[in-house]
N, C-alpha and C positions, 0 to 999 in steps of 0.2 A: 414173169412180169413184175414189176413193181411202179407202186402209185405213190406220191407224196403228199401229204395233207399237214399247211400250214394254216394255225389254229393265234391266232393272236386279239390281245386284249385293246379295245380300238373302238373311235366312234363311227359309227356308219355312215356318218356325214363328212369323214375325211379318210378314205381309203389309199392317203398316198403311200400304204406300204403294198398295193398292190398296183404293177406298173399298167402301161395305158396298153390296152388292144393286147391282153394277157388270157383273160377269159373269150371260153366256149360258150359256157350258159351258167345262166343265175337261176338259184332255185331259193326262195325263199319267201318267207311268210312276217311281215311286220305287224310289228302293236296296230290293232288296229285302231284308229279316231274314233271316240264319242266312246267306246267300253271303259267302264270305268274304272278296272283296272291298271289299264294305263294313264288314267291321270296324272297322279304324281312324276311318272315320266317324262310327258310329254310338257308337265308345268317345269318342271326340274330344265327340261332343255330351252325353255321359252315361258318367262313367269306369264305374258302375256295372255297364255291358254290359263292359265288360273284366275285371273282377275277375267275373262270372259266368263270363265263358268260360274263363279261369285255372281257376275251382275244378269245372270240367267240371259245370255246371250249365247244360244246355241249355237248358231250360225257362226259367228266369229271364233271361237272357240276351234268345232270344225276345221275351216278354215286354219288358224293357228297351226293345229297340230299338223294336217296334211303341208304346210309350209315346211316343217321341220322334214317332213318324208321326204318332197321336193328336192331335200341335197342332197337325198341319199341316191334317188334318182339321179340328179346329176352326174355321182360319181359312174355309176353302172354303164351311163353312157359315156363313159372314157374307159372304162375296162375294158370292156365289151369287143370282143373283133366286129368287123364288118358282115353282117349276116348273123352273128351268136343271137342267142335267145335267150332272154328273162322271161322265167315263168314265176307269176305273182301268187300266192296265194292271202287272199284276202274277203275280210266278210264284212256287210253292212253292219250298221249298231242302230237298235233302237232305243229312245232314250226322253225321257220325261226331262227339262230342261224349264224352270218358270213355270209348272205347270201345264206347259203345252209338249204334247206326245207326236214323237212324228221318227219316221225312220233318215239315218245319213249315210247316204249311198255311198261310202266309200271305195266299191270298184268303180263307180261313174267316175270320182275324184282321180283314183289312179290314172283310170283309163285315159282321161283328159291331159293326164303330166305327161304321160308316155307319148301321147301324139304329139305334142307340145315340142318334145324334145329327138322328133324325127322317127321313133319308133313306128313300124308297122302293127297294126292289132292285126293277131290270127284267131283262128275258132276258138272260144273258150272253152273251160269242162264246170260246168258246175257238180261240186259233189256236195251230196245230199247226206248232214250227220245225221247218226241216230239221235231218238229225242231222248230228254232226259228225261221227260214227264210223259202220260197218258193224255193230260190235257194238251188240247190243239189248238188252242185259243190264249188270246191277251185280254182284258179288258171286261166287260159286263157279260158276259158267260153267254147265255140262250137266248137275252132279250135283244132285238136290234137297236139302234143301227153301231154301237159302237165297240164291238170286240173287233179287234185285228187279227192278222195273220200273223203265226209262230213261223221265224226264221229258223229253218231245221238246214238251210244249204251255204256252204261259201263259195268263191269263185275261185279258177285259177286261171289269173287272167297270162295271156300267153301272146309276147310280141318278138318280132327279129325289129333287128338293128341294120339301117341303111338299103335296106328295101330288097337287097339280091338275096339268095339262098347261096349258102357257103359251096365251096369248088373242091373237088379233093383231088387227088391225083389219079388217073386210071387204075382201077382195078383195087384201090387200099383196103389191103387187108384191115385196117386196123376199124375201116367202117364198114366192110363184109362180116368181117367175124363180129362184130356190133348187131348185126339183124336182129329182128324180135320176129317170134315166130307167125304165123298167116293168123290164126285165133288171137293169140296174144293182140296183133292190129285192132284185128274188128273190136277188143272190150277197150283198150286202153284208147284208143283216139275216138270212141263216144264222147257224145259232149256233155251227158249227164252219167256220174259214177254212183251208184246206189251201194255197191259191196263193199269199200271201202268206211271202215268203221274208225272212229276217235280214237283216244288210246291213253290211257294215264300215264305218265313218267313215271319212274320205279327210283323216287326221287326220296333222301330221307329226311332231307331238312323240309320242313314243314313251310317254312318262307322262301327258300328257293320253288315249291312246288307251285304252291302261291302265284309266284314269278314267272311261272312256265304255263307258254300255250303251246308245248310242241303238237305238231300232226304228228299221225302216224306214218312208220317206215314208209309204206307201201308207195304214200305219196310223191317225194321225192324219187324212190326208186325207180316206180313209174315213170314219173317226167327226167329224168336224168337218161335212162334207156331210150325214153321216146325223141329226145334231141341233143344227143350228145353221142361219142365215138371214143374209142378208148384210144388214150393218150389225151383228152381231151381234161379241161381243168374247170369244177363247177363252182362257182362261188356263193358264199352264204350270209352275208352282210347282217341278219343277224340269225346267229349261230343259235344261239340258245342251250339246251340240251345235248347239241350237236347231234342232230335227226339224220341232217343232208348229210354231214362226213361221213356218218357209220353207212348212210345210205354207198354214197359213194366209194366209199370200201368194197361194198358188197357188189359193185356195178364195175368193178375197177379202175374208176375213174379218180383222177389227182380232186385233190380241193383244196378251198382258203375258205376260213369262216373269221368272221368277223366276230366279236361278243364284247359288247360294255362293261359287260358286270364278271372279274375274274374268277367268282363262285362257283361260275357255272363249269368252267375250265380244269377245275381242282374237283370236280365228280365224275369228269368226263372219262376218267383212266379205268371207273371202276367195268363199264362198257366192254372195254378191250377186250377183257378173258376170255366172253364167250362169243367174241365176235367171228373167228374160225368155225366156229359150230353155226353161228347163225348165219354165215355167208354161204356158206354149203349145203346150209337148207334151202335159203332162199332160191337156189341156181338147181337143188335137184324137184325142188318144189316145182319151178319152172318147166322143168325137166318132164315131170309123172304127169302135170297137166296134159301136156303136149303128147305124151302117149296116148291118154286118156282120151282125148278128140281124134287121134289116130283110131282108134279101137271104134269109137263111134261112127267114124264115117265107113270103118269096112263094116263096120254091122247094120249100117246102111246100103251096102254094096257100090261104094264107092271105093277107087283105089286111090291111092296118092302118087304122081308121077315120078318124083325128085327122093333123091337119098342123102339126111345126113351125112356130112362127111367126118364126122368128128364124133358124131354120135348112130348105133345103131338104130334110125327111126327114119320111116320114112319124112318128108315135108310136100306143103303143098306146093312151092315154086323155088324157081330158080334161084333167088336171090337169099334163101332161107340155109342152102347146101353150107355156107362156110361158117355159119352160127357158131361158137364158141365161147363157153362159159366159165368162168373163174371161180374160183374161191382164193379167201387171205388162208396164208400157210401161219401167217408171222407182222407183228406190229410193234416197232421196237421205237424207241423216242427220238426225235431228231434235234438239229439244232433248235428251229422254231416250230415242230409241231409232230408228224407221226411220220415213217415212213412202214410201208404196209409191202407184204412180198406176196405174191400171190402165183398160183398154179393151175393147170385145167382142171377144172371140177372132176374129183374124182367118186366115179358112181358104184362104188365099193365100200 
């Protein structure tokens, strides 16, 4: 099998070098509004978010910046097939502003653009990061009434586009051999993830890391497997560290990432080497688990009805039998970004 992954330098508010009703599913995570890391960003695209925050006008500010996200939305719904999925991930910001402290819901905000613009909202997942402190509190410690609550969760807000779920052709392989296994279901479509941990970039420039809010793998990996089908194309509008490609690599799935800043694009090669090793892990990782609840449930005295057919293990249903798992062999450079070759995971 082979996947193509075009990587270009590009604003996310104008995606005309991806054509319209192209993309499967969007996975990505933007700057989020009101953190003040992205200020300068969001003042750079719209001086107007700057002169809010000078005159200690939160709200408008806010506002501001979620305007600029607004095109990027736009664009998603013109990529987008009829039925694809954008899955958001995004986190509120708390923020002292004029003296006055108050949280800006930025999933409310998304939530809002996406219905606005036709999307359907499905179940979200809130995953819960680890803290970075002991302390669980904002604000005047033991005394009441005015400590706040520590935001330790972000969301991944999750919508289809034009109201139907996608049609595939009887029987397609290429969305049978996609299954995820009966366990795998029950953790990954919980609507809260607690095992999923942050993750640092292994980043060497010091302002590039700065610059960088990737999630960890597991994330995209996760929701790329959970709505998407191979041969299918996931988009990343902003790439960043390029998390979703490597991810998409590893799920063998094609992708486009989008990224503003071409810094980021010139680190991304260093990834490559060990990505055969790390796609291989990923897919036997997958793999031991699924023994591993195998073994449980006969030592429970339970049997499992269904037989891998690709792998020797039994499953719990019918729909699990054509599972089939990849790794990249090979990722050599294309015109505009990577092409990746990939093979049945081999468990040797």
């Amino acid at each position: 099998m082979e996947t193509t992954h075009r990587v270009f330098v590009g604003d996310a508010r104008d995606l005309s070098a991806v054509d319209d009703s192209s993309v499967e599913l969007v996975v990505t995570s933007p700057p989020y509004p009101m953190i003040e890391m992205w200020d300068d960003l969001f003042t750079d695209l719209d001086p107007a978010v700057g002169d809010a925050l000078d005159a200690g006008d939160g709200r408008a500010a806010f506002e501001a910046m979620h305007a600029q996200l607004d095109r990027v939305w736009d664009e998603l719904e013109r990529v987008l097939i009829d039925g694809g999925i954008a899955c958001i991930n995004v986190g509120d910001a708390t923020r002292s502003v004029d003296d006055s402290f108050r949280v800006y819901p930025n999933h409310a905000r998304v939530l809002s653009a996406f219905e606005e613009r036709g999307f359907d909202p499905l179940p979200d997942v809130l995953w819960r990061k680890p803290a970075n402190s002991a302390a669980k509190f904002m604000g005047s410690g033991m005394i009441p009434p005015n400590a706040y609550v520590t935001l330790e969760h972000e969301y991944i807000l999750v919508f289809r586009k034009g109201g139907q779920r996608r049609s595939f052709e009887p029987g397609a392989d290429r969305r049978y051999e996609a299954a995820y296994f009966w366990e795998e279901r029950n953790r990954w479509f919980s609507d809260v993830w607690t095992e999923v941990t942050g993750e640092l970039q292994a980043l060497e420039d010091d302002e590039l890391r700065e610059r960088s809010a990737a999630y960890p793998l597991e994330i995209p990996y996760r929701l790329i497997c959970m709505y998407s089908a191979y041969e299918d194309t996931v988009l990343d509008p902003f790439w960043g560290t390029g998390t979703t490609t490597l991810a998409a690599m590893c799920a063998g799935r094609n992708s486009i990432g989008a990224e503003l800043e071409s810094a980021f694009l010139e680190t991304f090669d260093d990834h490559l080497e060990e990505l055969p090793s790390l796609s291989r892990s990923v897919g036997r990782t997958r793999l031991e688990r699924h023994r591993e609840f195998v073994e449980r449930r006969r030592g429970e005295g339970e049997s499992l009805e269904y037989e891998a057919e690709h792998y020797e293990t039994p499953v719990m249903t019918a729909m699990e039998r054509e599972i089939r798992l990849w790794e990249v062999c090979e990722v050599v450079d294309a015109a505009d970004g990577y092409r990746a070759e990939h093979a049945p995971l081999s468990l040797e």
